[in-house]
VMD Tcl script that draws the C-alpha trace (Angstrom):
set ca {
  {32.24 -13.35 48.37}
  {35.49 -14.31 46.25}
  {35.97 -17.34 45.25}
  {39.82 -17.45 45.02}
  {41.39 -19.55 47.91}
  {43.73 -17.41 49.66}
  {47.44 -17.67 48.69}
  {49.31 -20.22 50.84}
  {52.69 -18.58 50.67}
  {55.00 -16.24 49.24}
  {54.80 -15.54 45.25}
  {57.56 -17.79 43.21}
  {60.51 -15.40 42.17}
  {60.60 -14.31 38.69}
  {62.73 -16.37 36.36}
  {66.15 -14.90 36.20}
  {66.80 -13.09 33.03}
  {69.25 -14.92 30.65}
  {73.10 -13.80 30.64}
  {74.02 -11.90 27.71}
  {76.26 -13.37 25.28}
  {80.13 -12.89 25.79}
  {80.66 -11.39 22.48}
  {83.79 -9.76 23.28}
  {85.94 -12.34 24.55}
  {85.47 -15.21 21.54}
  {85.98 -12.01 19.12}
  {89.14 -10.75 20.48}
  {90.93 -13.95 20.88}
  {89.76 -14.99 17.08}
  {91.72 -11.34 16.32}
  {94.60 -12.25 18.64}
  {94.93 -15.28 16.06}
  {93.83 -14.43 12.64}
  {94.38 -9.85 12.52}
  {95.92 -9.11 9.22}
  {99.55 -7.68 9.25}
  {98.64 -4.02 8.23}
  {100.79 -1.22 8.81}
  {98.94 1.32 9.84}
  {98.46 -1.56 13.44}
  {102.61 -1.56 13.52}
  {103.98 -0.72 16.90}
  {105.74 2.06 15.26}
  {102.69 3.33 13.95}
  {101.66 7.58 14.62}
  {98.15 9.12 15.01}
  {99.20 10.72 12.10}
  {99.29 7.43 9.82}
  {96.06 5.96 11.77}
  {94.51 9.25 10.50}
  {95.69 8.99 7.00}
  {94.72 4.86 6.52}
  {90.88 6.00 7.99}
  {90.46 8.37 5.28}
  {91.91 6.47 2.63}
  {90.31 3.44 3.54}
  {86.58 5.17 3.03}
  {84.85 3.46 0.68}
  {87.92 1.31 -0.82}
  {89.71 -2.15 -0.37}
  {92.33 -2.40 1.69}
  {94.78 -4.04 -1.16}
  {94.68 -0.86 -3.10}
  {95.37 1.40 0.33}
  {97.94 -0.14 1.73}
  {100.64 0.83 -1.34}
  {99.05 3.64 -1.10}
  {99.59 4.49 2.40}
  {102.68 3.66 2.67}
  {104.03 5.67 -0.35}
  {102.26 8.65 0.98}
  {103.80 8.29 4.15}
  {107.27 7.99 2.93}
  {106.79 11.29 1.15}
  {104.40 12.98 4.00}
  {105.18 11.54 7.09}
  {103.76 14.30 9.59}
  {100.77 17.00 8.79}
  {103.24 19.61 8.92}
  {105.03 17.96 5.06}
  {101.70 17.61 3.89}
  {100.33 21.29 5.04}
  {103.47 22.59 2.91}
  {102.84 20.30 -0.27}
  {101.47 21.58 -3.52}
  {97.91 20.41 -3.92}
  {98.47 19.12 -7.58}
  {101.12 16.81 -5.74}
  {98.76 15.34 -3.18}
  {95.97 14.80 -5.81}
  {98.18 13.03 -8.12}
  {99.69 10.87 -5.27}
  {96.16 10.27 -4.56}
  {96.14 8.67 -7.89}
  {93.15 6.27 -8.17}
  {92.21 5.55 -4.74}
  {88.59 7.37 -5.81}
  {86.84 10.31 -4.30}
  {89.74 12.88 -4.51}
  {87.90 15.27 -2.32}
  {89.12 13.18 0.37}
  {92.69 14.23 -0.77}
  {91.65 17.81 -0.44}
  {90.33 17.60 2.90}
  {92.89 15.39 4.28}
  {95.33 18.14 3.31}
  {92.73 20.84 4.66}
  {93.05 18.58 7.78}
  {96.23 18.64 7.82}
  {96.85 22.67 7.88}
  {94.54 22.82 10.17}
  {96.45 20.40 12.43}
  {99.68 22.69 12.30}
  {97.71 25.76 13.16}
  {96.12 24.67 15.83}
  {97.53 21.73 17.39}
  {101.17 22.40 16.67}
  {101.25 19.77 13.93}
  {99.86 17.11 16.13}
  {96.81 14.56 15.87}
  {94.73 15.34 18.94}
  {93.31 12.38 21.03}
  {90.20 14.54 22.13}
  {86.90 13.59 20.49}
  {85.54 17.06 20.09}
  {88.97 18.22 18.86}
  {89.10 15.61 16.40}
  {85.39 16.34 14.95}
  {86.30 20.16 14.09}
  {89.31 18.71 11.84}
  {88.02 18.75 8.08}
  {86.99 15.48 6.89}
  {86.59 14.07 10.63}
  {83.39 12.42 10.89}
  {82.01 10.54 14.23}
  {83.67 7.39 13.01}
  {86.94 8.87 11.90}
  {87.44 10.34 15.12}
  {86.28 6.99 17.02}
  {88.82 4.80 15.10}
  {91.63 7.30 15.69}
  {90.57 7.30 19.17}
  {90.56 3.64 19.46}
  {93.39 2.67 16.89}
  {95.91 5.71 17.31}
  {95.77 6.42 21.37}
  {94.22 2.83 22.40}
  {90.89 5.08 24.34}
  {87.60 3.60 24.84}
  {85.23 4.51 21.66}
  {82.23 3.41 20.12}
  {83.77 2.44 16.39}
  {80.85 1.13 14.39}
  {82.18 1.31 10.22}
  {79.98 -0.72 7.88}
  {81.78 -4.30 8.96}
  {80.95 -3.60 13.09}
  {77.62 -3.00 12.09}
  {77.18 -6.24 9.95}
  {78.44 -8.41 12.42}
  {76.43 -6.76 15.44}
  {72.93 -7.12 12.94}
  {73.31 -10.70 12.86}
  {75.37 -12.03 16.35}
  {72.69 -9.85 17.87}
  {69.67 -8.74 16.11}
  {69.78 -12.07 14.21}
  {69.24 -9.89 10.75}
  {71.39 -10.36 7.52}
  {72.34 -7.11 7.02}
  {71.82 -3.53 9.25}
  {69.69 -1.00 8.45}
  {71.13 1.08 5.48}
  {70.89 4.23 7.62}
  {72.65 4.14 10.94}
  {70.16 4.63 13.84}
  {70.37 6.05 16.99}
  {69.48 2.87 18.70}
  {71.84 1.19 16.73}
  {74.88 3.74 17.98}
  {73.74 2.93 21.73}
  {73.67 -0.79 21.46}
  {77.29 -0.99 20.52}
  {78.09 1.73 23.04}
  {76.65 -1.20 25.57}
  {79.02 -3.72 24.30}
  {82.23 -1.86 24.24}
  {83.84 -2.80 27.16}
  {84.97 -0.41 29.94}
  {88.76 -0.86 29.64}
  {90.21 1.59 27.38}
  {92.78 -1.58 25.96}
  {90.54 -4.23 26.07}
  {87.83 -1.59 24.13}
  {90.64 -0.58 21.47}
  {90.81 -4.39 20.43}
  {87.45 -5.35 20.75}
  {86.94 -2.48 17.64}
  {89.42 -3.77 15.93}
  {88.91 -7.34 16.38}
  {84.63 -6.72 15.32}
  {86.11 -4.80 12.91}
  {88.53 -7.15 11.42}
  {85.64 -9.99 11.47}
  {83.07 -8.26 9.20}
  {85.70 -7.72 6.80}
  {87.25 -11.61 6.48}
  {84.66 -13.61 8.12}
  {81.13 -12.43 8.42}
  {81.41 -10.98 5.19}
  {78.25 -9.28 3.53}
  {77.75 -11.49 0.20}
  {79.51 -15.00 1.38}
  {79.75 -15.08 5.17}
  {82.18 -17.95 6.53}
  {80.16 -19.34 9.19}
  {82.00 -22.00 9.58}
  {85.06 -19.86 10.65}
  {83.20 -17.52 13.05}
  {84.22 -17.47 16.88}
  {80.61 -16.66 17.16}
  {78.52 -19.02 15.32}
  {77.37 -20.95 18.25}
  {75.84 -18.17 19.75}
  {74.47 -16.24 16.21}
  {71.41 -14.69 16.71}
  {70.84 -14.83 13.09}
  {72.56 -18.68 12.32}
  {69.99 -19.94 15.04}
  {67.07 -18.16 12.82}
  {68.08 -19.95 9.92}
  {70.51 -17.30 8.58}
  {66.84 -15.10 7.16}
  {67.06 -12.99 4.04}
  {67.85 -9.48 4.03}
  {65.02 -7.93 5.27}
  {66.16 -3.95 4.14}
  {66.54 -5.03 0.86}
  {64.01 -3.21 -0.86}
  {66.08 -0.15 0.82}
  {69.02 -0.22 -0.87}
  {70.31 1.51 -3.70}
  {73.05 0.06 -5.65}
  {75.61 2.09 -6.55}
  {76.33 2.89 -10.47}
  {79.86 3.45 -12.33}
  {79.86 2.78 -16.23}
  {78.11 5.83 -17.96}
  {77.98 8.10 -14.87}
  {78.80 11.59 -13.75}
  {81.22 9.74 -11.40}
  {82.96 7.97 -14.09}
  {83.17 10.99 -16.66}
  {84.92 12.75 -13.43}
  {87.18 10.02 -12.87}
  {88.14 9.87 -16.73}
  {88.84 13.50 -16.88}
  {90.62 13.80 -13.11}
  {92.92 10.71 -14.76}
  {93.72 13.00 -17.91}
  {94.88 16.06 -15.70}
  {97.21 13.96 -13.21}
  {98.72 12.76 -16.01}
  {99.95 16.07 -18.04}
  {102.60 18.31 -17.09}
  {100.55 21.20 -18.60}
  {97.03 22.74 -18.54}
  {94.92 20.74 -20.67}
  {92.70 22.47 -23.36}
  {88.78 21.87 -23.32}
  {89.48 19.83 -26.83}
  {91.54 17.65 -24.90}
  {89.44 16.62 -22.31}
  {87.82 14.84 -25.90}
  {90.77 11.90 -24.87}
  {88.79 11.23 -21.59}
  {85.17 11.53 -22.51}
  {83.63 13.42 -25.65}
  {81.76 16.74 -25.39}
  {78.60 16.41 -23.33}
  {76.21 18.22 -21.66}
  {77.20 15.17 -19.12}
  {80.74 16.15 -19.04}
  {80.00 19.44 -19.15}
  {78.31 18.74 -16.06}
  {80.62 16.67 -14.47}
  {83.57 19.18 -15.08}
  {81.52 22.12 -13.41}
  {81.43 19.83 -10.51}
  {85.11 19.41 -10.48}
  {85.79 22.92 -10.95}
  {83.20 23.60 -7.89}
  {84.33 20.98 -5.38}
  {88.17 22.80 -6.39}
  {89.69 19.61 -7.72}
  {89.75 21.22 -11.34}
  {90.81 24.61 -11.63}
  {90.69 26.35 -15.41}
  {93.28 28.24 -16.70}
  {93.31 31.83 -18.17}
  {93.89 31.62 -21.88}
  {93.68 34.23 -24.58}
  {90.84 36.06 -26.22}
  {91.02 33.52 -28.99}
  {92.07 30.24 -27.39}
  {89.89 27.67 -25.68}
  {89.82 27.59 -21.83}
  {92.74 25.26 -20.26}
  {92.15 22.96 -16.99}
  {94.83 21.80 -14.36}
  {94.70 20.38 -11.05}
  {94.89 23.42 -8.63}
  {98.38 24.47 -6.45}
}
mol new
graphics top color blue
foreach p $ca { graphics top sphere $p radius 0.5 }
foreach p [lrange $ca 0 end-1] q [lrange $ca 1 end] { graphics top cylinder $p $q radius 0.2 }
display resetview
């Protein structure tokens, strides 16, 4: 025989569940007040020049693009001028923004562009990934930035501020996750306008405000709601994940030393030469076969008794 008195009326409804936070909204009207003045968000702005600021803006500060930008789109303004260019041009006019294969791609992009798309940046997402040099992000920003379409933009400053409004962590997993992709693909919102500026706006956040190494709290539209300021603002618990990222005495510098050297001579430089930008090592060695692999480097014939000769190639 139980024991438990029957129940004397209906079960008590389950507790609601809380209403998610209104990122969006704080975010965008923080942008609406604070967004730089960059010209690649002018009014007169083409795909074209959204394309060329995402690439350049990979893995360097936005004070060294923007002179950049706009000098290469006074001489290239469309992907036909820069399809016809000679590629020793575009990697000199590349200059020192780093990682000159990005030069050669963007060019390889931009041939590409004039054969298939008669010279045009497409706004389709799969068209956009089969362009050289278009990754899932690149192709989300120009979708979002360029043509104003809904797309799940999520660079290394979207991330940041998602780990801690959200996930209340101090800094996202190094790797991107799959998990982490379909989280922001829940926030965007559904409007394709309101979505363009709510990437921008996250976007523009990470990089002035909720900033990896000195976050302004203080300034943030979202601080009262901060998953990780109510936790105390935790350490960084991917820390022992990271790798930091080398320059003095690497193959990266040696390649940089000896790209400088051959955007700055009129002529093919001999091997002896190259003894200006970094002396004869089997680390330079090294680091020139690289060049000479990934085509930024191309050597020059040279006669049965003279030392080989190096140029940029085109």
């Amino acid at each position: 025989m139980s024991l438990v008195p029957p129940a004397s009326g209906p079960a008590p409804a389950p507790a609601p569940a809380p209403a998610p936070v209104d990122l969006v909204g704080p975010v965008v009207d923080w942008f609406d007040e604070h967004a730089r003045d960059l010209p690649w968000r002018a009014p007169d702005r083409t795909p074209w020049g959204v394309l060329v600021s995402e690439v350049m803006l990979q893995q360097t500060p936005v004070v060294r693009v923007e002179p950049a930008w706009r000098a290469w789109l006074g001489r290239w303004p469309t992907p036909a001028d820069l399809a016809a260019a000679p590629t020793a041009d575009v990697l000199r006019a590349w200059d020192r923004l780093g990682y000159p294969r990005r030069a050669l791609r963007l060019q390889e992009c931009a041939r590409v562009l004039v054969e298939r798309h008669g010279g045009r940046v497409p706004d389709d997402e799969d068209a956009l990934l089969a362009l050289p040099g278009v990754g899932a992000y690149t192709a989300a920003a120009v979708r979002a930035f360029a043509f104003g379409r809904r797309a799940v933009v999520l660079d290394t400053n979207v991330r940041r501020v998602l780990a801690r409004a959200v996930d209340g962590e101090a800094l996202p997993a190094p790797t991107q996750t799959r998990a982490e992709v379909e989280r922001a693909r829940a926030l965007v919102p559904a409007q394709d306008a309101t979505a363009a500026r709510w990437a921008a706006a996250s976007m523009e956040l990470g990089a002035l405000v909720c900033t990896a190494r000195s976050p302004r709290c203080g300034q943030c539209p979202l601080v009262s709601s901060c998953a990780w300021v109510a936790a105390g603002r935790p350490g960084d618990v991917h820390a022992h994940r990271r790798r930091t990222q080398a320059w003095h005495g690497t193959d990266r510098q040696v390649r940089g030393r000896v790209m400088a050297l051959l955007r700055g001579s009129p002529v093919p430089v001999p091997r002896h030469v190259l003894d200006e930008a970094w002396p004869a090592t089997p680390q330079r060695a090294r680091a020139l076969a690289g060049l000479l692999a990934d085509g930024l480097v191309v050597e020059v014939a040279a006669g049965a008794d003279e030392a080989p000769a190096y140029a940029l190639p085109g």
